[in-house]
C-alpha positions in Angstrom: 100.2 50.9 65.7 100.3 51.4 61.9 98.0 54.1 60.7 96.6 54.3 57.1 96.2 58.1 56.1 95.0 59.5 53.2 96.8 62.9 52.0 94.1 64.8 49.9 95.4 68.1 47.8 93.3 69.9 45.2 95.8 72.5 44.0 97.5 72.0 40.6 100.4 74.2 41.3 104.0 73.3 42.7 105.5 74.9 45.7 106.1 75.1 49.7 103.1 73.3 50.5 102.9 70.4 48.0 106.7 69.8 49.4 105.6 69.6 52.7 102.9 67.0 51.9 105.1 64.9 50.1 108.0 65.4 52.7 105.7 64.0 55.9 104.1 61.6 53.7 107.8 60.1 52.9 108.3 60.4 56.4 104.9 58.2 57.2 105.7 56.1 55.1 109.4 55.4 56.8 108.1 54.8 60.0 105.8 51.8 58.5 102.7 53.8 58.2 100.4 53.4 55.0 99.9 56.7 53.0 98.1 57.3 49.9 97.7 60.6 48.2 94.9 61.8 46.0 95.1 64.4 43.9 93.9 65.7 39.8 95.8 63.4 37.5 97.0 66.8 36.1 98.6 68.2 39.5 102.1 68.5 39.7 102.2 66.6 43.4 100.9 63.8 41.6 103.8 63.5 38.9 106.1 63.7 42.0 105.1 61.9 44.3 107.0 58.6 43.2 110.0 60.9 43.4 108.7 61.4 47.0 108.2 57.0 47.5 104.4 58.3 48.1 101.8 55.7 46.4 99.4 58.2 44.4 96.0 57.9 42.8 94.4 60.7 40.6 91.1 61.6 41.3 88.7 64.6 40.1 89.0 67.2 42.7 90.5 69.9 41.4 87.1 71.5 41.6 84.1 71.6 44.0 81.5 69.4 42.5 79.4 65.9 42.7 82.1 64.3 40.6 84.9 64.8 43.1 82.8 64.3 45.9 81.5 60.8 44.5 85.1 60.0 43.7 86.3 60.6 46.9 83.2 58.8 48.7 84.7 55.3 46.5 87.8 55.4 47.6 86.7 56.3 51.6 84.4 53.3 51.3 86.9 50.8 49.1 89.8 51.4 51.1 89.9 51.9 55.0 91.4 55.1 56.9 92.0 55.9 60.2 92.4 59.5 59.0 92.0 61.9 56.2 94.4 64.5 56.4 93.4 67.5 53.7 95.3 70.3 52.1 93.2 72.7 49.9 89.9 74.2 50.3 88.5 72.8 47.5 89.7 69.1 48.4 88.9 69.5 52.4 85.1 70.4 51.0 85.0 67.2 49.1 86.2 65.0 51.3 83.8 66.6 54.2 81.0 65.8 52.3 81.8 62.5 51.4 82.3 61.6 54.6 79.4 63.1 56.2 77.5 60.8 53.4 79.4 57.9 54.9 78.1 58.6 58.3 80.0 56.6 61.2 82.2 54.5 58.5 84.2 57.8 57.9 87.5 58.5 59.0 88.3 61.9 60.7 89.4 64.8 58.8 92.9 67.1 59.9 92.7 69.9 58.2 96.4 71.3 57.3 96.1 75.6 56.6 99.5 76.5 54.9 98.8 80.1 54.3 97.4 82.9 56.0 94.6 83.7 53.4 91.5 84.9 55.6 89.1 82.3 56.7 85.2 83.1 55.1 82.8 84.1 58.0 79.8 81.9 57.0 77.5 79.1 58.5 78.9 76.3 56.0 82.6 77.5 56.9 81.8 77.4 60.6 80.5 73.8 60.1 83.2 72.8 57.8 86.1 74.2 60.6 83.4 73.5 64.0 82.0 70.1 62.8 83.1 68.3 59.6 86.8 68.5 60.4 88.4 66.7 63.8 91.4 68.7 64.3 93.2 71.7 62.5 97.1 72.3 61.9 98.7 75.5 60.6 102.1 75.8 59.8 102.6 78.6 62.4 101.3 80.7 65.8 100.0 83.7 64.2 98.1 80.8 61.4 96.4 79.1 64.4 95.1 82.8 66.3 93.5 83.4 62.7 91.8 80.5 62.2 90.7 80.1 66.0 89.7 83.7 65.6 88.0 83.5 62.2 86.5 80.4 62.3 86.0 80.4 66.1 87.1 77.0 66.3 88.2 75.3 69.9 91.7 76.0 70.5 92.1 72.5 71.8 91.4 71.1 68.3 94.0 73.6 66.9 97.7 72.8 66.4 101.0 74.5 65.1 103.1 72.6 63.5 106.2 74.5 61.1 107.6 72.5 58.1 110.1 70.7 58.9 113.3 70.3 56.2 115.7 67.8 55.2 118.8 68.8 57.5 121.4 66.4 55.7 120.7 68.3 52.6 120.5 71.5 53.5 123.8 72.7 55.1 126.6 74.9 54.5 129.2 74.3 51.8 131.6 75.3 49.1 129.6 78.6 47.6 132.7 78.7 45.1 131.7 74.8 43.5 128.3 75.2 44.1 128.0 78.2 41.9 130.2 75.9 39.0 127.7 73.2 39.5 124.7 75.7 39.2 126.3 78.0 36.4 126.4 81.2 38.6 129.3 83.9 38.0 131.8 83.9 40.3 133.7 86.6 42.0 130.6 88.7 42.2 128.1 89.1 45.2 125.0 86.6 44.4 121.9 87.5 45.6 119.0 85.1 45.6 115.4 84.1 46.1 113.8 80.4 45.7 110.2 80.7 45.1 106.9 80.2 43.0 106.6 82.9 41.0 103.5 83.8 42.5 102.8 87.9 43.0 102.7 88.2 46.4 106.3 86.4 46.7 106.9 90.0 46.1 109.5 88.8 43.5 109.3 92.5 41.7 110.1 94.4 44.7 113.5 92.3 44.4 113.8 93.1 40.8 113.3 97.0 41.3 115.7 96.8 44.5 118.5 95.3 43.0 118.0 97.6 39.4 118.5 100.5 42.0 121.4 99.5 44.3 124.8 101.7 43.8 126.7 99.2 43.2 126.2 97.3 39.7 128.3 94.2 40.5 125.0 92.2 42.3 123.8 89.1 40.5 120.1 88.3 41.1 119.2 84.7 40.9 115.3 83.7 40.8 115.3 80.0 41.3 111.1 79.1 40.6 109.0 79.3 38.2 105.0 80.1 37.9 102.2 82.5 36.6 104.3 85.8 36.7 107.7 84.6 35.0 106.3 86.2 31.9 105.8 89.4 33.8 108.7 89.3 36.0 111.1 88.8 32.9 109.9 91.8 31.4 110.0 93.7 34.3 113.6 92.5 34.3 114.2 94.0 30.7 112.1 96.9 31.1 114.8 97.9 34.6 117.7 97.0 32.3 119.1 94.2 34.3 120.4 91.9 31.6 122.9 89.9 32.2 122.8 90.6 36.3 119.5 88.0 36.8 119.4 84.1 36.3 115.9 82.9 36.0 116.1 79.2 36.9 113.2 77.8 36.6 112.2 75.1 39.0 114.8 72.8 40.2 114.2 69.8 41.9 117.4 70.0 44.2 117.7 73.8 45.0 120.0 72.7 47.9 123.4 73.7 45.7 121.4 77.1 44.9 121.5 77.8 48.2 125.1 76.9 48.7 126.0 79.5 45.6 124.1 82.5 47.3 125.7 85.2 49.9 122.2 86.5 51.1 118.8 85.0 50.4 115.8 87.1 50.0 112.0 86.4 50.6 110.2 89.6 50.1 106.4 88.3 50.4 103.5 90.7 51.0 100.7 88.2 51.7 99.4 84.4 51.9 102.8 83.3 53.8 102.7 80.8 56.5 106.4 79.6 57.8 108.2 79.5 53.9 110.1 76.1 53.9 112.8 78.6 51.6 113.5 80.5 54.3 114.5 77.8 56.4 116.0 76.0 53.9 118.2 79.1 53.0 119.1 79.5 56.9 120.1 75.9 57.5 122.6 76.3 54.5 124.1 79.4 56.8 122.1 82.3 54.9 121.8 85.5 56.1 118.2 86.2 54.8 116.0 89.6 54.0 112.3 88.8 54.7 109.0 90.8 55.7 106.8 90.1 58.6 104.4 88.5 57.3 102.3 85.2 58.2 104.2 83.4 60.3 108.1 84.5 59.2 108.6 86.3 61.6 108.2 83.2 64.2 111.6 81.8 62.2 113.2 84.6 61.5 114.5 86.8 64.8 115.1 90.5 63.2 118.7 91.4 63.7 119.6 88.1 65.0 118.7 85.5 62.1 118.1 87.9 59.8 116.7 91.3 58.7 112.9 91.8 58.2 111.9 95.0 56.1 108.4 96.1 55.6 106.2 94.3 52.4 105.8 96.1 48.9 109.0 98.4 49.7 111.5 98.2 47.1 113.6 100.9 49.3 113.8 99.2 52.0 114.5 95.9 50.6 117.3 97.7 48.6 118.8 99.1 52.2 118.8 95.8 53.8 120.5 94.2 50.8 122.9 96.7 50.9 124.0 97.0 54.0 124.4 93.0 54.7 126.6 93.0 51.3 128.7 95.9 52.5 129.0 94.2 55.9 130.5 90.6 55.6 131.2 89.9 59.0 127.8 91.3 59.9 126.1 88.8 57.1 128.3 85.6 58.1 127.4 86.0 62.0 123.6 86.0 60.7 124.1 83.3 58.9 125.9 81.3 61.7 123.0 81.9 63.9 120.4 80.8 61.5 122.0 77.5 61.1 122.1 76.8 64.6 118.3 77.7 64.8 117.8 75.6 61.6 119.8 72.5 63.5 117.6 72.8 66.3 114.1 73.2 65.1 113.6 72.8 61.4 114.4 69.2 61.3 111.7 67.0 58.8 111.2 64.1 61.6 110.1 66.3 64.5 107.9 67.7 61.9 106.4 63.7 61.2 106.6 62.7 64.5 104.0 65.9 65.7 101.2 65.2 63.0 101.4 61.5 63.7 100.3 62.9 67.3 98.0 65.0 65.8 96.5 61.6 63.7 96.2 59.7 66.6 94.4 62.2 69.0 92.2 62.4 66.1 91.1 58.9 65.7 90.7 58.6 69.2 88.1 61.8 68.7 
């Protein structure tokens, strides 16, 4: 059966999650299935989603409000769904209350939880998780306890599904080439992070780790870009790095990025659920430096993948860096590892072919 979902997202930002909804949307769409997405006309997602082959319509609801709401209600009643799948807060509140004004004609809600950002203990959250919304999906175990915990929410309505990635793109190669095409220095260990740059990436614990490392031959690449660059390149001045860090910007194939790095580092200290980074960094045969937080630590096995450090410890970080640098054969067997992991469970179309299962138990109720 073909189903016709709607893909809401509030959020004007660019990053893991608006990937992912564009990614399984693509992936709908493959398989025959009808997708739309709605989103701000300002919103990044919406720019790219033709990038994506995702139809898109701008709406108003990058705020809470009767405008949004209204909007939202139009298209629910002008177009029919057999599922609304939301993103955001702010969009999953609008599209409840438009459909609870559309009474039996609306579709159900999925709510997707990307982060691990706590869920508010109140009586219109508890009807917004309990009621207005037909099934929940976060993006890892340790998501799903919180939110069944938080929100007190059946755990039969309440599923974990990670990202999934592209595994034809994102595989080992030539680090030597990939480093020409991407204008790194060669003949020098190249340490790297792809990431918003958001503060709780923990992009400044990187900074100060590198700055303080020994050895002075350690580039820093910080592929991304976001609402600390401005910060994060003057912390970069202030520790003297100069020449030793790339800022990159955002890149829409970061796949050859990967390829140029020897280690890959995620130091985040909060809002994390499974980092599509991190797995993308593994399936190119990264050894990668992470902390446990969210969900990471469901992808990442410490000393086996890779090496988790505790958050908002630039010591730490610097050690683990280190050490894996020092050690080659130490870093390439992590990095063998977490490509096999990679190969066997971050692939995009399991990914599709678990929220579809997710859509249909929904419409069924």
């Amino acid at each position: 059966m073909t189903l016709r979902v709607l893909h809401t997202e509030a959020s004007l930002g660019w990053g893991g999650q608006e990937i992912r909804i564009l990614s399984e949307a693509r992936g709908l769409a493959r398989l025959g299935h009808e997708v739309l997405l709605a989103a701000p006309a300002q919103a990044r997602i919406a720019s790219e989603a033709a990038r994506f082959g995702v139809e898109a319509i701008a709406l108003p609801i990058g705020r809470k409000g009767l405008g949004g709401m209204a909007a939202l209600r139009r298209l629910l009643g002008a177009r029919a769904f057999d599922v609304v799948n939301t993103h955001s807060s702010t969009d999953t509140w609008l599209a409840a209350m438009a459909c609870a004004t559309l009474g039996r004609r609306a579709p159900p809600i999925v709510r997707t939880r990307h982060i691990s950002a706590p869920v508010p203990r109140n009586p219109a959250t508890r009807w917004l998780y309990r009621s207005a919304t037909r099934r929940i999906v976060t993006t890892g175990e340790r998501l799903r306890a919180q939110v069944i915990a938080q929100a007190g929410v059946d755990p039969a309505r309440v599923v974990s599904i990670p990202t999934g990635i592209a595994l034809d793109r994102f595989q080992p190669g030539d680090a030597a080439a990939a480093r020409r095409e991407v204008g790194l220095p060669a003949g020098v260990p190249v340490v790297g992070i792809v990431a918003t740059l958001r503060s709780w990436k923990g992009h400044r614990y990187l900074l100060e780790a590198i700055a303080g490392m020994a050895r002075r031959d350690v580039h820093l690449a910080i592929v991304g870009d976001g609402p600390q660059r401005a910060a994060l390149e003057l912390r970069a001045v202030e520790l003297d790095l100069g020449s030793r860090v790339t800022f990159a910007g955002n890149r829409d194939d970061v796949a050859p990025w990967m390829r140029a790095f020897d280690l890959f580092c995620l130091p985040s200290y909060a809002n994390e659920g499974v980092p599509q980074a991190l797995m993308q960094a593994m399936a190119c045969g990264l050894a990668v430096v992470s902390t446990p937080v969210g969900s990471i630590d469901e992808i990442v096995a410490d000393g086996d993948t890779g090496v988790m450090v505790a958050p908002a410890d630039a010591a730490a970080l610097r050690a683990a860096i280190t050490r894996l640098l020092d050690d080659a054969p130490a870093r390439r067997a992590l990095g063998e590892r977490a490509a096999a992991r990679a190969r066997e469970r971050f692939g995009e179309s399991l990914m599709v072919e678990r929220m579809l299962a997710v859509f249909e138990a929904a419409r069924l109720g």
